[in-house]
Backbone and ligand atoms as CSV (ligand in chain L), in Angstrom:
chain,resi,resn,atom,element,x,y,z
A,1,UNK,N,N,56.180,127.154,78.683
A,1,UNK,CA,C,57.106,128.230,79.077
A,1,UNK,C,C,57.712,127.930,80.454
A,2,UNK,N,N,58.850,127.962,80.638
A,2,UNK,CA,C,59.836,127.969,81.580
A,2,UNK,C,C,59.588,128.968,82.668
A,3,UNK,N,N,59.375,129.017,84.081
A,3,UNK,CA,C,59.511,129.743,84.648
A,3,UNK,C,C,61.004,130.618,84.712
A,4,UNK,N,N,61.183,131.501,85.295
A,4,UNK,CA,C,62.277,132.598,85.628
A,4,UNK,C,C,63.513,131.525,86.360
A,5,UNK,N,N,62.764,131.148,87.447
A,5,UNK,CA,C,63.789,130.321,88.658
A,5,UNK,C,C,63.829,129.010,88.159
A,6,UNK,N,N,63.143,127.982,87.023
A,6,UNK,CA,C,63.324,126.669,86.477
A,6,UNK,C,C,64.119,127.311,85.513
A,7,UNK,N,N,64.242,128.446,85.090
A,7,UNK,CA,C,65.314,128.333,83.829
A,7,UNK,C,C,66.091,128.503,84.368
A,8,UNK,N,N,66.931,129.447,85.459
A,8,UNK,CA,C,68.287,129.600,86.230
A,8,UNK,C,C,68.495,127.941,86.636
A,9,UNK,N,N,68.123,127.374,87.190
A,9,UNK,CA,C,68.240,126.246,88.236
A,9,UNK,C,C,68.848,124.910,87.202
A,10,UNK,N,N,68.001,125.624,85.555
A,10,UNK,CA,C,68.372,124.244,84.524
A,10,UNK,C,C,69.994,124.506,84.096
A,11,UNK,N,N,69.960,125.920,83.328
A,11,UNK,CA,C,70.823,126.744,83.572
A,11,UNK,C,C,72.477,126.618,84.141
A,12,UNK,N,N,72.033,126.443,85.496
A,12,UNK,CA,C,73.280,126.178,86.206
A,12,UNK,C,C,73.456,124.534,86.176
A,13,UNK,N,N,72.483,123.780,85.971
A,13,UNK,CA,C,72.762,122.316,85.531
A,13,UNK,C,C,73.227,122.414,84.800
A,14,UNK,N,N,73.292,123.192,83.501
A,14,UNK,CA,C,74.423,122.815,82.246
A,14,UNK,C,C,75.740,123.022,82.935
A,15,UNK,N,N,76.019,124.308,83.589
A,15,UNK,CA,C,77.457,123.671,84.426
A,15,UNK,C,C,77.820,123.119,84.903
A,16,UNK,N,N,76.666,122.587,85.258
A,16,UNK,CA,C,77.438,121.523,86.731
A,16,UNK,C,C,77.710,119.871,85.951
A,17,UNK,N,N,77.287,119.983,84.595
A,17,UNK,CA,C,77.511,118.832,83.750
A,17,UNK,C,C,78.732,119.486,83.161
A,18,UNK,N,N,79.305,120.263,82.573
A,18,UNK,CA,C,80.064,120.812,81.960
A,18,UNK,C,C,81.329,120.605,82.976
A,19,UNK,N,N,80.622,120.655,84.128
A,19,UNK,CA,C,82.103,120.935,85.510
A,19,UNK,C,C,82.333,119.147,85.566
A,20,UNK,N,N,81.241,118.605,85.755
A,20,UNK,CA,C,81.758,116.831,85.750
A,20,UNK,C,C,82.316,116.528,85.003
A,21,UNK,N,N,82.272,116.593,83.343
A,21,UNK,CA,C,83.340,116.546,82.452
A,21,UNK,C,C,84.719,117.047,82.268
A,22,UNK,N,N,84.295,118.235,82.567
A,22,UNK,CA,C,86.227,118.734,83.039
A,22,UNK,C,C,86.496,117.800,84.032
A,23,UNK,N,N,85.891,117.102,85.363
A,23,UNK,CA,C,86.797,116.590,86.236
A,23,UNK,C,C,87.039,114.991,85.788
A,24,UNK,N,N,86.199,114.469,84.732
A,24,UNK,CA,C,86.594,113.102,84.245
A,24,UNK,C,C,87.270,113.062,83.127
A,25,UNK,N,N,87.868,114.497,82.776
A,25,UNK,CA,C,88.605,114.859,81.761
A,25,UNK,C,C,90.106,114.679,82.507
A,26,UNK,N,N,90.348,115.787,83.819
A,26,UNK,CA,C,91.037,115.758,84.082
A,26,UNK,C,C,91.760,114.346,84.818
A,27,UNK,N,N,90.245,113.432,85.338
A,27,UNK,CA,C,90.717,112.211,85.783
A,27,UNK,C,C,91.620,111.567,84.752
A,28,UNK,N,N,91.256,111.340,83.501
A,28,UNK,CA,C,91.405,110.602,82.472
A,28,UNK,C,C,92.732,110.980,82.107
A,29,UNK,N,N,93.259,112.467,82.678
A,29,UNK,CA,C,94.540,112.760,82.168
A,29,UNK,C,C,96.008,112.601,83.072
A,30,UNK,N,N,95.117,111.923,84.318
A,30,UNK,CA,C,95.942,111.785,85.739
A,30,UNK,C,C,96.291,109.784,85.167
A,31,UNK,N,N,95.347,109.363,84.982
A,31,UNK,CA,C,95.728,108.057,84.588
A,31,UNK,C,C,96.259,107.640,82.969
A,32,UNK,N,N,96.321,109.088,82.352
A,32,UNK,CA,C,97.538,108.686,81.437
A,32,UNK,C,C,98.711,108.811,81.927
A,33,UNK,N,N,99.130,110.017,82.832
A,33,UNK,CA,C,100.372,110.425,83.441
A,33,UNK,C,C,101.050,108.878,83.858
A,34,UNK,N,N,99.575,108.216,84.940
A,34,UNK,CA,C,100.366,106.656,85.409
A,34,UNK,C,C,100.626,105.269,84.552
A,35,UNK,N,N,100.417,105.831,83.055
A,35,UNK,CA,C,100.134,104.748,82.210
A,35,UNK,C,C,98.822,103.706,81.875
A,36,UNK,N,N,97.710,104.152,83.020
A,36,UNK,CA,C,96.751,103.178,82.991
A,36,UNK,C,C,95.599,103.864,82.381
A,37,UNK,N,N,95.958,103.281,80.423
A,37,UNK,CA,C,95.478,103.974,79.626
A,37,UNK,C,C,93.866,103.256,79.444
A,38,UNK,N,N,93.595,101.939,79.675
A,38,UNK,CA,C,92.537,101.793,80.343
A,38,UNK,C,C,91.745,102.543,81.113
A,39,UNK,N,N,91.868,103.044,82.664
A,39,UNK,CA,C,91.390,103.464,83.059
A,39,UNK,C,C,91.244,104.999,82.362
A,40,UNK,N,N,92.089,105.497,81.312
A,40,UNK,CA,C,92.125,106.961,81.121
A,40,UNK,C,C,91.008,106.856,80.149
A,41,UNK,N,N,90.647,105.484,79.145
A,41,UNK,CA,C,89.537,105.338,78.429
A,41,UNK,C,C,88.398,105.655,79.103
A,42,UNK,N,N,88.064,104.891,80.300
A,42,UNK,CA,C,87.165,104.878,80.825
A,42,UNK,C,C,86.493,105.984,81.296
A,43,UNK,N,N,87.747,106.841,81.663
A,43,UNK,CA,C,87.163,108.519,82.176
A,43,UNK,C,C,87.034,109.100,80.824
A,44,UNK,N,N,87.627,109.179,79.485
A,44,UNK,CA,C,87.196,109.813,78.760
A,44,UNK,C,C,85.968,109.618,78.236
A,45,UNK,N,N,85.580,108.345,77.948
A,45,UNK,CA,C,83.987,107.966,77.901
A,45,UNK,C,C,83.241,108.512,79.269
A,46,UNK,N,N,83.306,108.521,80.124
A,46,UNK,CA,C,82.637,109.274,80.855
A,46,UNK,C,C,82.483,110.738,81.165
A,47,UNK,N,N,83.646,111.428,80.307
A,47,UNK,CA,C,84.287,112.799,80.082
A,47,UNK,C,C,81.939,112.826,79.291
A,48,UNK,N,N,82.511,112.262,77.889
A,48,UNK,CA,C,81.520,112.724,77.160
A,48,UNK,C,C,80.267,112.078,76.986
A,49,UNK,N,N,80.165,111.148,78.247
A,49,UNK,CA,C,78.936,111.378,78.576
A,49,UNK,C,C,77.974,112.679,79.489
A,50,UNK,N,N,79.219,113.214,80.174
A,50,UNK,CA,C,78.732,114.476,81.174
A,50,UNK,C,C,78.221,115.464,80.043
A,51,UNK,N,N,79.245,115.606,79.126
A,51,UNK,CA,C,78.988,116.712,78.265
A,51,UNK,C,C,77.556,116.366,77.475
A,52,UNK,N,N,77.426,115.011,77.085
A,52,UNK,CA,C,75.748,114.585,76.248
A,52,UNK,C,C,74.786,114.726,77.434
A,53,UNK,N,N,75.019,114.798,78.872
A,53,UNK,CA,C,73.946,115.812,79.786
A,53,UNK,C,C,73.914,116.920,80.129
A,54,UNK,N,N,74.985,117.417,79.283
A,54,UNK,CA,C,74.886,119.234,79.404
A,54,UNK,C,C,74.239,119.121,78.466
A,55,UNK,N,N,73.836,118.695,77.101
A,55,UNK,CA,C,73.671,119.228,76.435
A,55,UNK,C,C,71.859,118.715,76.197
A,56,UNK,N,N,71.684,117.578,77.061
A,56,UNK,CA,C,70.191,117.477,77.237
A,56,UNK,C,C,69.427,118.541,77.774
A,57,UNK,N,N,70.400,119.007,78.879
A,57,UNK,CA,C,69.611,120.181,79.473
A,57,UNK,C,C,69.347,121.437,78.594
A,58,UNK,N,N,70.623,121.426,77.955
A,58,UNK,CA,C,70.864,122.937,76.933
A,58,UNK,C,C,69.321,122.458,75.720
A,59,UNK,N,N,69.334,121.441,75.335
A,59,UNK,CA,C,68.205,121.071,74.339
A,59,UNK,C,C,66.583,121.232,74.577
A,60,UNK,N,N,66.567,120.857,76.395
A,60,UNK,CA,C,65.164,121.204,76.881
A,60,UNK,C,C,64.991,122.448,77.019
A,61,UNK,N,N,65.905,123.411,77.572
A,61,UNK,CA,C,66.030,124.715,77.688
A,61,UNK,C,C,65.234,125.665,76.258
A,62,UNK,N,N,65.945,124.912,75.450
A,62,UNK,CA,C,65.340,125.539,74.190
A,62,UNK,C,C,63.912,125.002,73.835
A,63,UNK,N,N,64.047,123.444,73.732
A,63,UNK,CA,C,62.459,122.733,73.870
A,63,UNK,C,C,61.428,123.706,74.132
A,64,UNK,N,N,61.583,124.769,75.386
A,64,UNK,CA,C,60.612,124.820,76.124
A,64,UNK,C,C,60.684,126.786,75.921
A,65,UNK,N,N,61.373,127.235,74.770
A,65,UNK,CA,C,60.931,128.392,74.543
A,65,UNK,C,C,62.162,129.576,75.288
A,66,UNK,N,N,62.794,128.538,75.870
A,66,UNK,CA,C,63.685,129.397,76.876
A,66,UNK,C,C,65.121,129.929,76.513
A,67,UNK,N,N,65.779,130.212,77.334
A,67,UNK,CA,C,67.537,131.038,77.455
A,67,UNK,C,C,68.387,130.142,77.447
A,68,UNK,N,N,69.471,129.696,76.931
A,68,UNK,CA,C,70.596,129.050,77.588
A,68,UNK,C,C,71.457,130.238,77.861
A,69,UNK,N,N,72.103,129.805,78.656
A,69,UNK,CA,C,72.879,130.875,79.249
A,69,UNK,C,C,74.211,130.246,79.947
A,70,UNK,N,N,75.298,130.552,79.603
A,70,UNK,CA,C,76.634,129.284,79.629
A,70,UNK,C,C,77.522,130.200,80.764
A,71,UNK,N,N,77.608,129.656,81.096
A,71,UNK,CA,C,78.323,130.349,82.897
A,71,UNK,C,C,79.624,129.703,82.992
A,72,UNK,N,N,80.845,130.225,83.712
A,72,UNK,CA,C,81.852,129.997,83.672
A,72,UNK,C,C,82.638,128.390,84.309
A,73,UNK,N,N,83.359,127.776,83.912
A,73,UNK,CA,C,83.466,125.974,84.647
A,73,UNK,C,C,84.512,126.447,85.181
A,74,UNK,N,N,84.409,125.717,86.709
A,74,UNK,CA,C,85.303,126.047,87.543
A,74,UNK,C,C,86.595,124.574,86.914
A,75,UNK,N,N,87.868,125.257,87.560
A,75,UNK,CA,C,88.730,124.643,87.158
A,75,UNK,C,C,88.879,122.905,87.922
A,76,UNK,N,N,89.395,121.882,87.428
A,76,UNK,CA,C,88.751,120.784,88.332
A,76,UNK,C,C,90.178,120.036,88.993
A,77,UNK,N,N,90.479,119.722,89.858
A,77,UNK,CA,C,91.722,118.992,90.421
A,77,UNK,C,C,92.461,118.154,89.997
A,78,UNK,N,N,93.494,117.906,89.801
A,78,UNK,CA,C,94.295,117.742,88.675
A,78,UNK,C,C,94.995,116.387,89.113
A,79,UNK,N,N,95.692,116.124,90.589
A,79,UNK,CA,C,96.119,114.857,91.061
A,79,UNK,C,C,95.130,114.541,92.387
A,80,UNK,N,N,95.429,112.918,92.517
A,80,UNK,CA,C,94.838,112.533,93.465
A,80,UNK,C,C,95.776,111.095,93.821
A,81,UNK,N,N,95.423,110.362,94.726
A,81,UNK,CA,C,96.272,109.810,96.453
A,81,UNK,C,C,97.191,108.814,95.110
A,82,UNK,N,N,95.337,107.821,94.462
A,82,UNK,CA,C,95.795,107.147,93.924
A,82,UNK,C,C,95.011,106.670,92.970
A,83,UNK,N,N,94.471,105.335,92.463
A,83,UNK,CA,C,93.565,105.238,91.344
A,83,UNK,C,C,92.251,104.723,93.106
A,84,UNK,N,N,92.423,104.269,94.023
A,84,UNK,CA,C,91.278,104.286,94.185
A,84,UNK,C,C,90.627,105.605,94.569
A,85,UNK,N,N,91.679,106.646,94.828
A,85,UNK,CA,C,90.927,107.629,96.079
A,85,UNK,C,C,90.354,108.984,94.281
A,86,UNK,N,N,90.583,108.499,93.373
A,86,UNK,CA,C,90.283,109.060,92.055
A,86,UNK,C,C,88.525,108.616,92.325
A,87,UNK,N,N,88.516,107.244,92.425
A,87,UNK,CA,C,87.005,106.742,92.136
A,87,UNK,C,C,86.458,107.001,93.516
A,88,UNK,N,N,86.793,107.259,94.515
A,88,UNK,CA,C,86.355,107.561,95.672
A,88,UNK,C,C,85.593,109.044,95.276
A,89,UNK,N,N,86.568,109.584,94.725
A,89,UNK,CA,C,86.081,111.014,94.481
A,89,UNK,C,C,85.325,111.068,93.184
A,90,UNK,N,N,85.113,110.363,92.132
A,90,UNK,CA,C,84.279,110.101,91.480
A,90,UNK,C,C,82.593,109.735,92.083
A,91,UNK,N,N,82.508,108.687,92.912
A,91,UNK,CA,C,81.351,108.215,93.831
A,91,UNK,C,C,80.905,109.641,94.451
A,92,UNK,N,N,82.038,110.230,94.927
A,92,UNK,CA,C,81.478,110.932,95.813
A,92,UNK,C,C,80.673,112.529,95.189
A,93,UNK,N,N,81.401,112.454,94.044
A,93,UNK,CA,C,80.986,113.651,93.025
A,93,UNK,C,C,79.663,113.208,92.478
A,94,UNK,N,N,79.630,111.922,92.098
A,94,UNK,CA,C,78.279,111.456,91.726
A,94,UNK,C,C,76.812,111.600,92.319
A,95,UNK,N,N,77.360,111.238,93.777
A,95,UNK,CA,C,76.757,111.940,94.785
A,95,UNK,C,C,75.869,112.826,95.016
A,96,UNK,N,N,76.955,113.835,94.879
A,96,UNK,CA,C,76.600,115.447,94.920
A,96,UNK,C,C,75.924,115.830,94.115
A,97,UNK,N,N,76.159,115.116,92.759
A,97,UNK,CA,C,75.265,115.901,91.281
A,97,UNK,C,C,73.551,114.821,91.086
A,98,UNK,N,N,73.693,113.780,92.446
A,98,UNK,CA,C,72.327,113.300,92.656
A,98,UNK,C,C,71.463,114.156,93.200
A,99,UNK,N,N,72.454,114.767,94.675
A,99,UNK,CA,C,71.864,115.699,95.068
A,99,UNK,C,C,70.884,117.059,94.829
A,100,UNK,N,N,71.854,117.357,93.631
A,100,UNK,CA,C,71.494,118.444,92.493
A,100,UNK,C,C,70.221,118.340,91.707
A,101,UNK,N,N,70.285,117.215,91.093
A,101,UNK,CA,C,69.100,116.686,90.771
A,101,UNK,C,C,67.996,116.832,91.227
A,102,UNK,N,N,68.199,116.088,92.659
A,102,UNK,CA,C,66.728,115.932,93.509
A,102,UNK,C,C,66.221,117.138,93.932
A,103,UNK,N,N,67.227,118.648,94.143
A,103,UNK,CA,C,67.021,119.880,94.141
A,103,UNK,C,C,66.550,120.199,93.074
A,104,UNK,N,N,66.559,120.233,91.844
A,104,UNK,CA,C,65.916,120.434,90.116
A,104,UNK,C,C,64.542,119.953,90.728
A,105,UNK,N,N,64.190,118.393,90.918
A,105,UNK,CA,C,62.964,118.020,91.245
A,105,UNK,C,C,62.115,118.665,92.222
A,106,UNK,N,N,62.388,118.927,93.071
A,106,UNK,CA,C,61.654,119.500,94.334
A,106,UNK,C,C,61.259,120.999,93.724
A,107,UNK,N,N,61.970,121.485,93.050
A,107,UNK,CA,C,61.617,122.870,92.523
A,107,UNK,C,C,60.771,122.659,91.319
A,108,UNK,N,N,61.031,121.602,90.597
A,108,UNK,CA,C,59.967,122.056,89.943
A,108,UNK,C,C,57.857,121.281,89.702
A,109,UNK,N,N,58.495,120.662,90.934
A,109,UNK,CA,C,57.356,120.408,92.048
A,109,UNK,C,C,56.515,121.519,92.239
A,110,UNK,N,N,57.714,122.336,93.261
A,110,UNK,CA,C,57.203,123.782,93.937
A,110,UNK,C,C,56.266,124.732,93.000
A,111,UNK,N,N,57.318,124.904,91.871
A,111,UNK,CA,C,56.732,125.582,90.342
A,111,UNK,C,C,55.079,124.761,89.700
A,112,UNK,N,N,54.932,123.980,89.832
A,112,UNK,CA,C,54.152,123.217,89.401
A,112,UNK,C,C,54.038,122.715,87.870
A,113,UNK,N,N,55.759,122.479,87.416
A,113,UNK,CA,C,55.759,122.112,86.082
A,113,UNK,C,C,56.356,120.913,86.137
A,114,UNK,N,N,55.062,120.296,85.142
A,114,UNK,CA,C,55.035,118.437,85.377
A,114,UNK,C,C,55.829,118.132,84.125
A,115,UNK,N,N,56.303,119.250,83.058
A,115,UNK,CA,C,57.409,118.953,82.085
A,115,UNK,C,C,58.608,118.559,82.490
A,116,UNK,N,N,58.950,119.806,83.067
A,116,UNK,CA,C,60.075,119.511,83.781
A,116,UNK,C,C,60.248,118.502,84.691
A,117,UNK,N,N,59.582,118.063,85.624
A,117,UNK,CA,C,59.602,116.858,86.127
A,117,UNK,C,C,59.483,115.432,85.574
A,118,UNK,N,N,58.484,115.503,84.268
A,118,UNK,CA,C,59.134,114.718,83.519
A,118,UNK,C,C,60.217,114.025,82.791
A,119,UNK,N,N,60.758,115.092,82.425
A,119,UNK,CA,C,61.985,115.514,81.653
A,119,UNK,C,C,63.102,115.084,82.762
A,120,UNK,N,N,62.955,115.375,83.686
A,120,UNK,CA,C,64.094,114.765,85.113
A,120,UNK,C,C,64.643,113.694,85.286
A,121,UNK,N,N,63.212,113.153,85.286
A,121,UNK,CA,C,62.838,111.341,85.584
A,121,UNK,C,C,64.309,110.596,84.774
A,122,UNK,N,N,64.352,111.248,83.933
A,122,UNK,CA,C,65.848,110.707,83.166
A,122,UNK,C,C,66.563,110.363,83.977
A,123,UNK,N,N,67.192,111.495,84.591
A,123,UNK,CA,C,68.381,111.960,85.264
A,123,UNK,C,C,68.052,111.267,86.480
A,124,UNK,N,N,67.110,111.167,87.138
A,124,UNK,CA,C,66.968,110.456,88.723
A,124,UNK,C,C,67.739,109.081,88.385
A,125,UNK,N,N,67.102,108.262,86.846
A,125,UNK,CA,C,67.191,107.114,87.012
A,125,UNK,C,C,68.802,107.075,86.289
A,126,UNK,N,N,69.363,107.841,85.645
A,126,UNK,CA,C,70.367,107.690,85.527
A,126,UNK,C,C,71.911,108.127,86.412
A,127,UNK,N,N,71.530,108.749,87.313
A,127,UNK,CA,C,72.361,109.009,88.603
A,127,UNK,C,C,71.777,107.652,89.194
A,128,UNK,N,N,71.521,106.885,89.242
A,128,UNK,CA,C,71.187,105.337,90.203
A,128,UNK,C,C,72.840,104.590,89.688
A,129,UNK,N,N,72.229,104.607,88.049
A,129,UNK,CA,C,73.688,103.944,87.583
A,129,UNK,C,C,75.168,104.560,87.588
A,130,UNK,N,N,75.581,105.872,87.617
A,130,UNK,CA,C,76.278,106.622,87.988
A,130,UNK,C,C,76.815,106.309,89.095
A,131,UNK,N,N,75.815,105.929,90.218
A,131,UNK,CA,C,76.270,106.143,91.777
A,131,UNK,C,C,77.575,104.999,91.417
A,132,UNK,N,N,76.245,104.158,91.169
A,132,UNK,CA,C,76.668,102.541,90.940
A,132,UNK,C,C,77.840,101.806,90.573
A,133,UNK,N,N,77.894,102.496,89.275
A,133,UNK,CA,C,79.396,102.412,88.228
A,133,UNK,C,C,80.355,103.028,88.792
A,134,UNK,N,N,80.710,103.610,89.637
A,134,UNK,CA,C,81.942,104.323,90.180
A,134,UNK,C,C,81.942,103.429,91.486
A,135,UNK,N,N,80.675,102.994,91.977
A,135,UNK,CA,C,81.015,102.696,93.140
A,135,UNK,C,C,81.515,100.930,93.085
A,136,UNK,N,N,81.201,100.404,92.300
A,136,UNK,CA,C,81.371,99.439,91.861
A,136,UNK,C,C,83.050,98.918,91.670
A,137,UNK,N,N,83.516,99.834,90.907
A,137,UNK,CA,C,85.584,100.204,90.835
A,137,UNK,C,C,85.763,100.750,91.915
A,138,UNK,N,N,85.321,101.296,93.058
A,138,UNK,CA,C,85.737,101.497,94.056
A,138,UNK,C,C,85.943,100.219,94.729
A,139,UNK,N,N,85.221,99.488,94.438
A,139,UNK,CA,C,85.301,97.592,94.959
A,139,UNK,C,C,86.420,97.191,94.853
A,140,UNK,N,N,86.040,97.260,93.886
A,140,UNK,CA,C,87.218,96.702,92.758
A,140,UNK,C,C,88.879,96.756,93.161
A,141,UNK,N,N,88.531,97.995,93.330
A,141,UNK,CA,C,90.187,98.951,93.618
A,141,UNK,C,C,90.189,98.508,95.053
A,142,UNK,N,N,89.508,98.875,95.910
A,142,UNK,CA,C,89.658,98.086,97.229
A,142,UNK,C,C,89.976,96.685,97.529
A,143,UNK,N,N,89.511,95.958,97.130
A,143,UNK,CA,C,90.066,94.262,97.114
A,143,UNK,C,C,91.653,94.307,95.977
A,144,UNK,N,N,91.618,95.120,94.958
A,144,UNK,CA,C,92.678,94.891,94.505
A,144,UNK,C,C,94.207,95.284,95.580
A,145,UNK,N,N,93.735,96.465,95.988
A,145,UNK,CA,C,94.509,96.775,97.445
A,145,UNK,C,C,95.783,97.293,97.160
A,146,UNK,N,N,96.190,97.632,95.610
A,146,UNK,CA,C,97.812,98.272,95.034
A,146,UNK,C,C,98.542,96.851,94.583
A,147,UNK,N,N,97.961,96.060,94.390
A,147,UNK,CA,C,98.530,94.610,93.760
A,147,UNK,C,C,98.629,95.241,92.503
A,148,UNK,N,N,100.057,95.455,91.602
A,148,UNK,CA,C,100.545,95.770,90.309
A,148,UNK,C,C,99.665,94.519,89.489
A,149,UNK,N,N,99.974,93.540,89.413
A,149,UNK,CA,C,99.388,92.643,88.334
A,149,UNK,C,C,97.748,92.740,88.354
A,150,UNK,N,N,97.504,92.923,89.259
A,150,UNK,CA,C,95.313,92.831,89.249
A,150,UNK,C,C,95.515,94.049,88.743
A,151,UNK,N,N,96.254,95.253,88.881
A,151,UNK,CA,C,95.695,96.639,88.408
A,151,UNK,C,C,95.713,96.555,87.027
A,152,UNK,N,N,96.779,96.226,86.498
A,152,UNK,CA,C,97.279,95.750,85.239
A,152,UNK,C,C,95.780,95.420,84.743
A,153,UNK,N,N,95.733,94.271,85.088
A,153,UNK,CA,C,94.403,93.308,84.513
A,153,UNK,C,C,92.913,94.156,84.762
A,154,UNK,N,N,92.531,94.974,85.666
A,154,UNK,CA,C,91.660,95.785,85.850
A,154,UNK,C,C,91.392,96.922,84.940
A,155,UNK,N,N,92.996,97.487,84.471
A,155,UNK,CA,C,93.214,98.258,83.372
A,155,UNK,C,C,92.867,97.878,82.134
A,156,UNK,N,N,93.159,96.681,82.119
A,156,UNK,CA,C,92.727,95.837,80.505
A,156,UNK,C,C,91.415,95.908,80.491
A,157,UNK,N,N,90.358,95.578,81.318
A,157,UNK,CA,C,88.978,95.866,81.428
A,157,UNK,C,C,88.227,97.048,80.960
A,158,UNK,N,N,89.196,98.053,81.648
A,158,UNK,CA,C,88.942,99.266,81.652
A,158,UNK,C,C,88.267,99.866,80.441
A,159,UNK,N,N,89.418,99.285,79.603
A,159,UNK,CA,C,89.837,99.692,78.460
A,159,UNK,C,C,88.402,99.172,77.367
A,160,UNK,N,N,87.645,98.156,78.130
A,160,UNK,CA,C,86.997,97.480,76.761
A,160,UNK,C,C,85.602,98.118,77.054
A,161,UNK,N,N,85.287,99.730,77.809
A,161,UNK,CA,C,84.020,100.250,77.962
A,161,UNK,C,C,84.054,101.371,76.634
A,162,UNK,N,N,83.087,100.971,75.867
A,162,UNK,CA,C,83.190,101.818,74.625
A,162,UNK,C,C,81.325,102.521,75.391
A,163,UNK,N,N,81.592,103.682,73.872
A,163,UNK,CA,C,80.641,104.666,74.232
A,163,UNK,C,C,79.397,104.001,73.261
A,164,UNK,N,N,79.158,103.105,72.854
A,164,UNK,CA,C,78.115,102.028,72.036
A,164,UNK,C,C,77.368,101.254,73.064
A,165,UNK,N,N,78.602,101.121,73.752
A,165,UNK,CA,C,77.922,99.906,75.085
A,165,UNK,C,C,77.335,100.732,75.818
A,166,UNK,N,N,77.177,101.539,76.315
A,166,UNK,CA,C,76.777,102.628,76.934
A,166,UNK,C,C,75.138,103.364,76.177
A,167,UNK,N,N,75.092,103.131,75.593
A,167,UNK,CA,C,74.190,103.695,74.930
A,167,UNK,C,C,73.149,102.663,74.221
A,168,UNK,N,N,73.890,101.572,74.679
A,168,UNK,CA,C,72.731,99.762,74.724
A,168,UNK,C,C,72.707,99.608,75.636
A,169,UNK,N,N,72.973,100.526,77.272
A,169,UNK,CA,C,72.268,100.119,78.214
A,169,UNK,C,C,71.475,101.148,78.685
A,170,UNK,N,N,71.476,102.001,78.456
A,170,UNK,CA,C,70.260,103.525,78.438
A,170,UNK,C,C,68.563,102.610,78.461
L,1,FEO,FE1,FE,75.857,113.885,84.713
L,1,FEO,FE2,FE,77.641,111.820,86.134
L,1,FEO,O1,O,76.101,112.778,86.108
């Protein structure tokens, strides 16, 4: 059984996965606007990976006897500078929802439920690669520096991250 304050805290994790997907939704729809339908692949595969961690949480929630309870997604920003300051703000969102995490953990430390902390261990180790993968095209985009032909060719890359490959490196 779920405590009161581990079920709010999981709770609002389904939004805050629900809110990362709207914003790699909306990324994905800023780099169709520029044609770099590559990169718009790439955010949509990452669109629905956010949503397959809302819905881990929504699954333990129930696992464990408890409430889901679906709270409202804030609306997510729609343009940005350019394609790097997109992944800048990707890294940096990644970030934040590490942060989140390690707040989930510490609480349910406090609580003294070693399920839930189990159940986490996921998410710690998969915000490592998260950080990683965004921060990584932030490289990328930085050495490319607005050179049209490397973006081009970066785009073609983009394009070849399917949601299979992703799920052979889990
Ligand atoms: Fe659900 Fe990108 O972390």
């Amino acid at each position: 059984m779920l405590s009161e304050r581990m079920q709010t805290a999981l709770n609002q994790q389904i939004n805050e996965e629900m809110y990362s997907a709207y914003i790699y939704l909306s990324m994905a729809a800023y780099f169709h606007g520029l044609n770099l339908d590559g990169f718009a692949n790439w955010m949509r595969i990452q669109y629905q990976e956010e949503t397959a961690h809302a819905m881990k949480f929504y699954d333990y929630i129930y696992e464990r006897g408890g409430d889901v309870t679906l709270l409202p997604i804030a609306g997510p920003p729609k343009t940005w500078e350019s394609p790097l300051h997109v992944f800048q703000e990707a890294y940096n969102h990644e970030c934040k929802v590490s942060g989140l995490i390690n707040e989930l953990v510490n609480l349910a430390i406090e609580e003294k439920d070693h399920a839930t902390l189990n159940f986490l261990q996921w998410f710690v180790s998969e915000q490592v690669e998260e950080e990683a993968s965004a921060d990584k095209i932030v490289q990328s985009l930085r050495l490319i520096d607005g050179n049209p032909a490397a973006l081009f060719m970066l785009d073609r890359e983009m394009a070849q991250r399917s949601p299979e490959e992703d799920e052979d490196e889990e």
